[in-house]
C-alpha positions as CSV (number, residue, x, y, z in Angstrom):
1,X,-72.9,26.0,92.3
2,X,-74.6,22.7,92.2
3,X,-72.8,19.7,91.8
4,X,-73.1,17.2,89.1
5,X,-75.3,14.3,89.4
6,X,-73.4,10.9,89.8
7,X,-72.3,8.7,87.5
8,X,-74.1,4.9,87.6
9,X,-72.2,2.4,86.0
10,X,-74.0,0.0,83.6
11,X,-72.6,-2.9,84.9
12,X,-75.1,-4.6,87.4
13,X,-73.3,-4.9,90.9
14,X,-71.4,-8.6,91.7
15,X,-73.7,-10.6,93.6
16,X,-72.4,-10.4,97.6
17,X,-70.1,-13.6,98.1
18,X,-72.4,-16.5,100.0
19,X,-71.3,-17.5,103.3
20,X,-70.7,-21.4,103.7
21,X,-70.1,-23.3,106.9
22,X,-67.2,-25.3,106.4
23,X,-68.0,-28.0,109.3
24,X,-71.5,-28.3,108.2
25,X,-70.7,-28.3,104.5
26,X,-68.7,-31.1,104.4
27,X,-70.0,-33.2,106.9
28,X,-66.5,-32.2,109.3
29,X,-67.5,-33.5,112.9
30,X,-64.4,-30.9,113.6
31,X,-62.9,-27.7,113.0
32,X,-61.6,-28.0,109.3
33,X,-57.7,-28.4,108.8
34,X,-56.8,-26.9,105.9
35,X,-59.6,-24.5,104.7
36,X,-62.0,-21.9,106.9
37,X,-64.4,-22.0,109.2
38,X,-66.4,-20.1,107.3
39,X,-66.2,-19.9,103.3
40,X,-66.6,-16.9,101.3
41,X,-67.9,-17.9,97.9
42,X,-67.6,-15.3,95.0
43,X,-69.8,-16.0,92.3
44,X,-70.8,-14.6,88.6
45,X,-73.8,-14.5,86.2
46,X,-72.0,-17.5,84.5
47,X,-71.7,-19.9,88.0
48,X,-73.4,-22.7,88.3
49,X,-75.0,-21.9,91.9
50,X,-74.1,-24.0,95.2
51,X,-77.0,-24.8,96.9
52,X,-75.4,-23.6,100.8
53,X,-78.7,-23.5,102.4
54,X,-80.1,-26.7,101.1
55,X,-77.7,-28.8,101.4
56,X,-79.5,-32.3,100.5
57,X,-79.7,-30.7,97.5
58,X,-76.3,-29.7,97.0
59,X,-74.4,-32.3,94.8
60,X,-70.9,-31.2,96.4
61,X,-72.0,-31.6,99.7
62,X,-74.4,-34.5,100.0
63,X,-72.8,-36.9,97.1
64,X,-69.2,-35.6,96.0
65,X,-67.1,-34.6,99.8
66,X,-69.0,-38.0,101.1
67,X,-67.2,-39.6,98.4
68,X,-63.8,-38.0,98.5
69,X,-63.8,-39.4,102.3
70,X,-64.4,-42.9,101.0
71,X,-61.6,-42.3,98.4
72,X,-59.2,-41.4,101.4
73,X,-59.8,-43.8,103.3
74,X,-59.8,-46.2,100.0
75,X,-56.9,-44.8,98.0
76,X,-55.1,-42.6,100.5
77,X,-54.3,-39.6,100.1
78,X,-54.4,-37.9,96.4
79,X,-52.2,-35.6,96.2
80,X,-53.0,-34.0,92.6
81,X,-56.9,-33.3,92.0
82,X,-58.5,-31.8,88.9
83,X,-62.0,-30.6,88.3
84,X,-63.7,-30.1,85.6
85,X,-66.6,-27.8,85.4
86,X,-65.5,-26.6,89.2
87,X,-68.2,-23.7,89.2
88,X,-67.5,-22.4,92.6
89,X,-64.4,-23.9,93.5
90,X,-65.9,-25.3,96.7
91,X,-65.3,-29.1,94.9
92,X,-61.7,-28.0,95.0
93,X,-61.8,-26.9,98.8
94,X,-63.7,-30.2,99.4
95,X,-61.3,-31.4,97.7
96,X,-58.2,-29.9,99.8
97,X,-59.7,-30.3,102.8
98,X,-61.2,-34.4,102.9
99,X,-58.2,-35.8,100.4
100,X,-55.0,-33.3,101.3
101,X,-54.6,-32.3,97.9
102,X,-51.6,-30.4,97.3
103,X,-51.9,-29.3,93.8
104,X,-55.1,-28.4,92.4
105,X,-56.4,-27.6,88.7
106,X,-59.8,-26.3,87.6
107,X,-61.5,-25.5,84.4
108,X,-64.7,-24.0,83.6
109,X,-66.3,-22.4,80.2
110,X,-66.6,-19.3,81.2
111,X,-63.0,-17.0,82.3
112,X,-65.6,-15.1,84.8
113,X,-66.0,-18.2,86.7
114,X,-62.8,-19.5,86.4
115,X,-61.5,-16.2,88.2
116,X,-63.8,-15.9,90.6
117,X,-63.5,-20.0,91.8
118,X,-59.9,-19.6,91.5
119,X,-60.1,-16.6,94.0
120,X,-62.7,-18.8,96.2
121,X,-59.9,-21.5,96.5
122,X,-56.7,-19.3,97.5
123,X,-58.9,-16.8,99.7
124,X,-60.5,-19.8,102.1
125,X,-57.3,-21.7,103.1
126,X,-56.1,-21.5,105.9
127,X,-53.2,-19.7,106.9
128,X,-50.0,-21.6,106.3
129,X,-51.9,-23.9,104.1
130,X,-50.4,-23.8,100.5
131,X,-51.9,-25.4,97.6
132,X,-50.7,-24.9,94.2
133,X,-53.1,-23.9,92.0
134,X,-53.5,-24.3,87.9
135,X,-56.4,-22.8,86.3
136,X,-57.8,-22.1,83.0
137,X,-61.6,-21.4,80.9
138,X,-62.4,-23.4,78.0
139,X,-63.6,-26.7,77.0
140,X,-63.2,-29.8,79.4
141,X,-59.2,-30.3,80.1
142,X,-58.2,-28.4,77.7
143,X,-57.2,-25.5,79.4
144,X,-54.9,-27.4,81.4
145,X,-52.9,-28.8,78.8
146,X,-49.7,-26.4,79.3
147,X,-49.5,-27.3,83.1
148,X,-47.7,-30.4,85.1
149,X,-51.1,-33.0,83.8
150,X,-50.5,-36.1,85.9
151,X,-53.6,-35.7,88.7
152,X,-54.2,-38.7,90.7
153,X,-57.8,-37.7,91.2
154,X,-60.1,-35.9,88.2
155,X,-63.6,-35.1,89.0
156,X,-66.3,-34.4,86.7
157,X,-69.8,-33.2,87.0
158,X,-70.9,-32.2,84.4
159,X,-74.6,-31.2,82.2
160,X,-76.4,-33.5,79.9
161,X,-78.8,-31.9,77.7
162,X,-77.6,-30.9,74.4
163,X,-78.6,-27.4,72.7
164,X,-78.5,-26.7,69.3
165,X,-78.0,-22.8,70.0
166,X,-74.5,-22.4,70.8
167,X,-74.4,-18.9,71.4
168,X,-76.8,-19.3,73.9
169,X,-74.8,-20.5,75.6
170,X,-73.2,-17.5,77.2
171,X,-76.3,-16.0,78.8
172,X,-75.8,-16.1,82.8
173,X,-75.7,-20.2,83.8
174,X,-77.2,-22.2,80.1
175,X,-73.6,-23.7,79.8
176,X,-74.3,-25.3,83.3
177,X,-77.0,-27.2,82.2
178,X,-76.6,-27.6,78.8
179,X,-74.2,-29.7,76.5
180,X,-73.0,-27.5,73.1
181,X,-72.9,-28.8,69.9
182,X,-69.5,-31.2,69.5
183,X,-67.5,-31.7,66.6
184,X,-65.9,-34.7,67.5
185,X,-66.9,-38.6,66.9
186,X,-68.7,-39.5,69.9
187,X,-70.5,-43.3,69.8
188,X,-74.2,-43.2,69.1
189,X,-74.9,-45.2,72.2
190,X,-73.3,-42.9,74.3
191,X,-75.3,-39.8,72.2
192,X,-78.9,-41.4,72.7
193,X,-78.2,-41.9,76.5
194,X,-77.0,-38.2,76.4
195,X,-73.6,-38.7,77.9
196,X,-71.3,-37.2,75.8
197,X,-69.3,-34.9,77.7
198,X,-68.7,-37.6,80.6
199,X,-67.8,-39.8,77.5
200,X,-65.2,-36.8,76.4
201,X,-63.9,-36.2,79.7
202,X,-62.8,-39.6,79.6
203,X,-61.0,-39.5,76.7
204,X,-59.1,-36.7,77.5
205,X,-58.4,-37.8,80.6
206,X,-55.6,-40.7,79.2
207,X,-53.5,-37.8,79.1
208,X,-54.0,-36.2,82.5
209,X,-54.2,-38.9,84.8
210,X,-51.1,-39.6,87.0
211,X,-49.8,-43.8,86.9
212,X,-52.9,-45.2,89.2
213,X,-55.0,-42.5,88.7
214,X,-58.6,-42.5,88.0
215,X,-61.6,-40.3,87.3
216,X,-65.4,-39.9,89.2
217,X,-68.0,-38.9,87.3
218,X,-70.8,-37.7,89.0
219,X,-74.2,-39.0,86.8
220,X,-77.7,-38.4,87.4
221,X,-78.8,-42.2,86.6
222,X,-81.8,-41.7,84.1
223,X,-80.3,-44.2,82.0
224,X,-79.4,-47.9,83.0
225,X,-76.2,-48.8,85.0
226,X,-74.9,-50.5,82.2
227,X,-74.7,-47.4,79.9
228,X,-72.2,-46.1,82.1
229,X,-70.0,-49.1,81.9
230,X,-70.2,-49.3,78.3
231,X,-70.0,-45.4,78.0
232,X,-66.4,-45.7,80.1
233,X,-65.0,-49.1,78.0
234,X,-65.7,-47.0,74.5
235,X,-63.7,-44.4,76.1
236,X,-60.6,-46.9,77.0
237,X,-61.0,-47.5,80.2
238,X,-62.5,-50.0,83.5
239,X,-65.3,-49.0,85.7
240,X,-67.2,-49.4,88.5
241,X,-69.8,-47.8,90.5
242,X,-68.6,-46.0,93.5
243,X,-71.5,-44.7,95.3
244,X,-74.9,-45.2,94.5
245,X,-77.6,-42.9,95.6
246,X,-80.4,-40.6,94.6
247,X,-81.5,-36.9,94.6
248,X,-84.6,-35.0,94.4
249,X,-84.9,-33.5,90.9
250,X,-83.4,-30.1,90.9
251,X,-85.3,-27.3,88.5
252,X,-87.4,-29.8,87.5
253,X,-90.0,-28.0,85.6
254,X,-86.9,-27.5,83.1
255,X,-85.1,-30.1,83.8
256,X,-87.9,-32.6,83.4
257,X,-89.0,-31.0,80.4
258,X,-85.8,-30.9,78.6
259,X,-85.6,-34.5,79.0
260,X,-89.2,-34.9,77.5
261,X,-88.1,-33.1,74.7
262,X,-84.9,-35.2,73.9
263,X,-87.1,-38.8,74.6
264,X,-89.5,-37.4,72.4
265,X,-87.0,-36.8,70.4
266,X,-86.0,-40.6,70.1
267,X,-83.6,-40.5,72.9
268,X,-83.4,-42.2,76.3
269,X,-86.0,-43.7,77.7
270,X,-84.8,-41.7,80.4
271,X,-85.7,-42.7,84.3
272,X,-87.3,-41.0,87.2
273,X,-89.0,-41.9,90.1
274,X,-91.4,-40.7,92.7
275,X,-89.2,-39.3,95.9
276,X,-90.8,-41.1,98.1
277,X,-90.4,-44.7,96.7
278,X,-86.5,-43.5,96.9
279,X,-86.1,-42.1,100.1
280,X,-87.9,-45.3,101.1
281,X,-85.4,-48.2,99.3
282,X,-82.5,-46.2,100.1
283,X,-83.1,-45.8,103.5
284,X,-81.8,-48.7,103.8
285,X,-78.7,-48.5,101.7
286,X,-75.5,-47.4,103.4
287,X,-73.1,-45.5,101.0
288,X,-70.2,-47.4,101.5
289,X,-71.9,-50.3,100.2
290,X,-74.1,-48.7,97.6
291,X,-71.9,-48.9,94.9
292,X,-71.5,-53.1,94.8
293,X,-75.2,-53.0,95.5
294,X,-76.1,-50.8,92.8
295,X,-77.4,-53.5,90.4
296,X,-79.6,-54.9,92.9
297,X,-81.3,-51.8,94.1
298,X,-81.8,-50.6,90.3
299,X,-83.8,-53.8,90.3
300,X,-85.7,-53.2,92.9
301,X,-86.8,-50.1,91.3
302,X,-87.6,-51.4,88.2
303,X,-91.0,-51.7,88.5
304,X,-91.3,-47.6,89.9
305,X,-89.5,-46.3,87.4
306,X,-91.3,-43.3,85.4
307,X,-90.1,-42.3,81.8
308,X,-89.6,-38.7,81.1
309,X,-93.3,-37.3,80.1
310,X,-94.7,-40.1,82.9
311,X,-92.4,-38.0,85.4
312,X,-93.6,-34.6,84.0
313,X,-97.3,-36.0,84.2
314,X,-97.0,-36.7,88.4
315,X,-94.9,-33.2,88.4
316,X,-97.9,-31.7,87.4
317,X,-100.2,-33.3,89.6
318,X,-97.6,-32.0,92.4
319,X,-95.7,-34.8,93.3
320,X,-92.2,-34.6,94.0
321,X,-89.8,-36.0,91.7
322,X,-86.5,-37.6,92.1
323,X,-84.0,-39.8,90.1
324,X,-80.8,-42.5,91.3
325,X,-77.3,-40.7,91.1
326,X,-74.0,-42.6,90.2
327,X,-70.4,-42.3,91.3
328,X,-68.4,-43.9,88.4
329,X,-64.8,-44.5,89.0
330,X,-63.0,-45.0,85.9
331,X,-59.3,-45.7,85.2
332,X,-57.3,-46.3,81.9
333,X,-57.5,-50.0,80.6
């Protein structure tokens, strides 16, 4: 009798889980205390992808745990962090391991990737380590609305670009770049500069932050420093930049481009620069320091900066293309 063939399932098969180093991930000149040694990171169709083996251009490892170790040493301790947008969770282990968070919420569009980080988080502590975790899919803090609130420490990093397809926004990782169409009154300074979510997150965030609490917003800088300060005083509250730094363009064929489109558009201008004029000024900027220098270095730059279709012009010639990146700390006025 010959046997039946076998069944295939339709489903493609879950990417394997990527392996992260802990110590060299976030920068631990020891073993870690409270997560791993070595991470195992789930991830979906819908997750916004760590960059593990590049890490300079990995925004969790290069620009978000070196900021969470200022914060410590700054602030202290927070004990209650939230996320927003958390992707992989590995913000959240940052998170746990460089500010001894406690209690941790994370939110994400997609429930796929909300499972997965969620798993990512309880999976890589380690033993004995307990961290209470609140979790939930949907739009910005939303999702964390029936849970305790009162975080000491929110994070943001969040897209830019707005498309007009909405639905579009469930094939594989478009929400991670990409800004939805919003119902709500946003300020048109804060639309043209193509900050609206960071603009929303703050808003919401008047409800979630602990007494003292304050919120970092990671922000590619394409748009002057002072957008951001006025972005953060429309939403209610006082700013300053943390960190300032910069990063070689990620995707930039499409990233680029999508920012030609919205200049074009009438949006912007929108600011890039040539890597190596960065890598040169900021060689010698030290990050503690960056964010009370971050008006004078943007100065210095003035004269290098690139708009959007400039930017895509030397990308096409093959030079490499980078922007500035801001750590805004905002808290409720």
């Amino acid at each position: 009798m010959s046997s039946a063939p076998a069944a295939h399932s339709s489903q493609p098969a879950a990417p394997a889980p990527l392996q992260v180093d802990a110590a060299a991930y976030l920068g631990l000149a020891a073993v870690p205390a409270s997560v791993r040694d070595r991470l195992a990171i789930a991830v979906t169709s819908h997750t916004f992808l760590p960059r593990a083996d590049d890490l300079p251009n990995d925004w969790v490892a290069t620009v978000a745990t070196p900021v969470f170790k200022l914060i410590r040493r700054r602030q202290g301790v927070q004990p209650a962090f939230c996320s927003i947008g958390t992707g992989a969770g590995l913000d959240a282990l940052a998170a746990i391991e460089t500010l001894g968070s406690a209690r941790v919420g994370i939110t994400d569009v997609h429930e796929d990737v909300v499972r997965a980080a969620s798993l990512n988080i309880t999976a890589n502590l380690r033993p004995g380590r307990a961290v209470e975790l609140e979790a939930g899919h949907g739009d910005l803090l939303s999702p964390l609305s029936g849970y305790k609130r009162n975080y000491d420490l929110i994070y943001e990093n969040l897209p830019n670009v707005p498309i007009q397809d909405a639905a579009r926004l469930g094939d594989e990782r478009v929400s991670s770049g990409h800004v939805p169409p919003r119902a709500e009154p946003v300020p048109d300074s804060v639309q043209r500069r193509l900050l609206t979510l960071h603009y929303l997150a703050l808003r919401q965030a008047r409800e979630f932050l602990a007494p003292g609490g304050s919120v970092i917003s990671m922000l590619g800088s394409r748009v002057p420093l002072s957008a951001f300060h006025d972005m953060a005083r429309l939403a209610g509250h006082r700013s300053e930049i943390y960190v300032y730094t910069w990063k070689v363009q990620t995707e930039p064929e499409s990233m680029i481009g999508g920012y030609v489109e919205q200049q074009r558009a009438g949006f912007g201008p929108f600011h890039f620069y040539r890597a190596s004029r960065l890598a040169e000024v900021f060689s010698q900027v030290d990050l503690a320091t960056s964010g009370e220098r971050a008006a004078e270095i943007e100065r210095q730059l003035a004269p290098d900066r690139l708009d959007a279709p400039a930017a895509w012009d030397a990308l096409q010639r093959g030079e490499t293309i980078g922007h500035t990146a801001s750590v805004l700390r905002s808290w409720p006025a």
